[in-house]
C-alpha positions as CSV (number, residue, x, y, z in Angstrom):
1,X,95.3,148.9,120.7
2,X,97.6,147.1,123.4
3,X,98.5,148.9,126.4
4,X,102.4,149.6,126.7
5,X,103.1,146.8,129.4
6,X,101.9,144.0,126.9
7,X,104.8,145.2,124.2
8,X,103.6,144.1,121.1
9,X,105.2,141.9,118.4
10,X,106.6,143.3,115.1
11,X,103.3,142.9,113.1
12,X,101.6,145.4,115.2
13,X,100.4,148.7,113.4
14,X,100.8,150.9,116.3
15,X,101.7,151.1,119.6
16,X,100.6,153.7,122.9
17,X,103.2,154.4,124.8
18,X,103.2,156.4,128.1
19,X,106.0,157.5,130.9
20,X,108.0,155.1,133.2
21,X,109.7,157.5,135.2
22,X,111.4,154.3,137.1
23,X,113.2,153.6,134.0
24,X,114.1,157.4,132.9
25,X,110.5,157.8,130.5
26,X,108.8,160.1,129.4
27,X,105.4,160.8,128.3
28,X,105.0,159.8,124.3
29,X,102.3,161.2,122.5
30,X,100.2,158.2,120.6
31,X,103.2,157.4,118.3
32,X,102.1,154.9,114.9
33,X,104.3,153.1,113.7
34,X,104.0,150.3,110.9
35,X,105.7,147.1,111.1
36,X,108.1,148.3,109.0
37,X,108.9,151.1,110.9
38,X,109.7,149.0,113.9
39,X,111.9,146.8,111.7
40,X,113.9,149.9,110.5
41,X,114.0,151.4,113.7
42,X,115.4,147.2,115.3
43,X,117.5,148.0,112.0
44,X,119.3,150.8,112.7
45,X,119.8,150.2,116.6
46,X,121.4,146.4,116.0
47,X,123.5,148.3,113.4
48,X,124.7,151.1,115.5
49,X,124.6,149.5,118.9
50,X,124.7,145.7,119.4
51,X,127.7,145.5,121.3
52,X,125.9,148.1,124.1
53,X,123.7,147.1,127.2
54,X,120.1,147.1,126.5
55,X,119.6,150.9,128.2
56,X,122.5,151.5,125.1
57,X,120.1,149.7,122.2
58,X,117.1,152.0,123.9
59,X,118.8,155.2,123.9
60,X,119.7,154.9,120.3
61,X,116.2,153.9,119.3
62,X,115.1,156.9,121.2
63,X,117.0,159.8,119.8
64,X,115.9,158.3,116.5
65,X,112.1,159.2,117.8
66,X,113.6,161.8,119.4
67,X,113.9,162.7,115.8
68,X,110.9,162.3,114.7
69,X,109.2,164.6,117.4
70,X,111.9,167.2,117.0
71,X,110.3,167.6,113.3
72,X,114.3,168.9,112.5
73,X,114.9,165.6,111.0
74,X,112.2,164.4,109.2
75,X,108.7,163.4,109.7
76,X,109.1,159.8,110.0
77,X,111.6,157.3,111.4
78,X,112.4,155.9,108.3
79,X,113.1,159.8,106.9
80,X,114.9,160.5,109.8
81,X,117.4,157.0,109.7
82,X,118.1,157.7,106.2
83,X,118.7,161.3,106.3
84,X,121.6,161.7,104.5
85,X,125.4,161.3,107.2
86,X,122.8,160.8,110.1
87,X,123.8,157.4,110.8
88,X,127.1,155.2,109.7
89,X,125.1,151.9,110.0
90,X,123.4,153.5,107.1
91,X,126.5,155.0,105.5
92,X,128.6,151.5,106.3
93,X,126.3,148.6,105.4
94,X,125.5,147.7,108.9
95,X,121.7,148.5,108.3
96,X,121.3,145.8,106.5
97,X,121.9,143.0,108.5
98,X,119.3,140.8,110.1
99,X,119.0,142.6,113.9
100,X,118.5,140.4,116.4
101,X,115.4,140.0,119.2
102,X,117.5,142.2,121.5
103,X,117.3,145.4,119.1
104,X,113.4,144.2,118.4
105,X,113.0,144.8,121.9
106,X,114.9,147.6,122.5
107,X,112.8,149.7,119.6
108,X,109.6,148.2,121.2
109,X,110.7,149.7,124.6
110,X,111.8,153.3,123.2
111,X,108.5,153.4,121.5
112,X,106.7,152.4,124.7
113,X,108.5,155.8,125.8
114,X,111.8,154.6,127.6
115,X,114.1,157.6,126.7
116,X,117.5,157.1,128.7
117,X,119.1,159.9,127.1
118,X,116.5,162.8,128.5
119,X,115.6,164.2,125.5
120,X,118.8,163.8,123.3
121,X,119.1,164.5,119.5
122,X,122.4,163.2,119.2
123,X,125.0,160.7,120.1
124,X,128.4,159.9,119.2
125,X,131.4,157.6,120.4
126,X,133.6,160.1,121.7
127,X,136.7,157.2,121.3
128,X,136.1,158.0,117.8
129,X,134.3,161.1,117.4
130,X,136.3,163.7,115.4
131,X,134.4,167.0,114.7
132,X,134.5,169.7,116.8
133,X,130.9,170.1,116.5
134,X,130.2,167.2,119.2
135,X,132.0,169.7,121.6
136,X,129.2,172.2,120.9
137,X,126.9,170.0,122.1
138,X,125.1,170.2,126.0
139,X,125.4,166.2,127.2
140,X,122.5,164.3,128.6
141,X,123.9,161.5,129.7
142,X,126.7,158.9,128.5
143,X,125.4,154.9,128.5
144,X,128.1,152.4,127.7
145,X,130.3,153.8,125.0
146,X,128.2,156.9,123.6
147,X,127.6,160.5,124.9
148,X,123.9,161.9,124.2
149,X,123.2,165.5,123.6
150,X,120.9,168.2,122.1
């Protein structure tokens, strides 16, 4: 098993992550994840964040594990990306597309337990956001263009 500093490469099996409160992180239980699991989760965060900073691309890939820990969402990172109206990169297409090293990374370091968002569930655009529900919602923190709640 590699130790979280030596962030391993998309063939890996599974990954230990721990806390790096310098960078907003928080302790991760022993989190496996398949290769495919990273790619969905490099998948999904190119998708719904390649235009953000890097701490953006993190904090997506987080609330997705997020997620998973929450056990509200599925048990899995792929059940939890393709629960149904969960993401638009899912609804739209955007999913599909070949993510770059950038969102590789960015999963690699939310799985290495880099949560910017403290702990958020959700996150929206609110120059775009229309539901009322958002406003229901207790903030986190806001990186780039999205607002992070639970």
């Amino acid at each position: 098993m590699k130790e979280p500093d030596e962030l391993p490469g998309p063939a890996e099996s599974d990954y230990r992550s721990n806390s790096n409160p310098s960078r907003g992180g928080r302790s991760r239980a022993l989190l496996l994840c398949s290769s495919q699991d990273l790619e969905s989760l490099a998948r999904t965060v190119y998708g719904e964040a390649r235009g953000e900073s890097f701490e953006g691309q993190v904090a997506v890939a987080a609330v997705v594990l997020n997620r998973v820990e929450s056990g509200q969402f599925g048990s899995n990172i792929r059940d939890v990306i393709f629960q149904r109206n969960a993401f638009t990169a899912v609804r739209d297409g955007q999913y599909y597309m070949q993510p770059n090293e950038a969102s590789y990374e960015a999963a690699r370091a939310a799985l290495n337990g880099w949560d910017p968002t403290n702990g958020a569930l959700y996150y929206w655009n609110p120059a775009i956001a229309t539901s009322r529900w958002v406003r229901t919602r207790t903030v986190t923190s806001s990186i780039g263009n999205h607002v992070f709640a639970v």
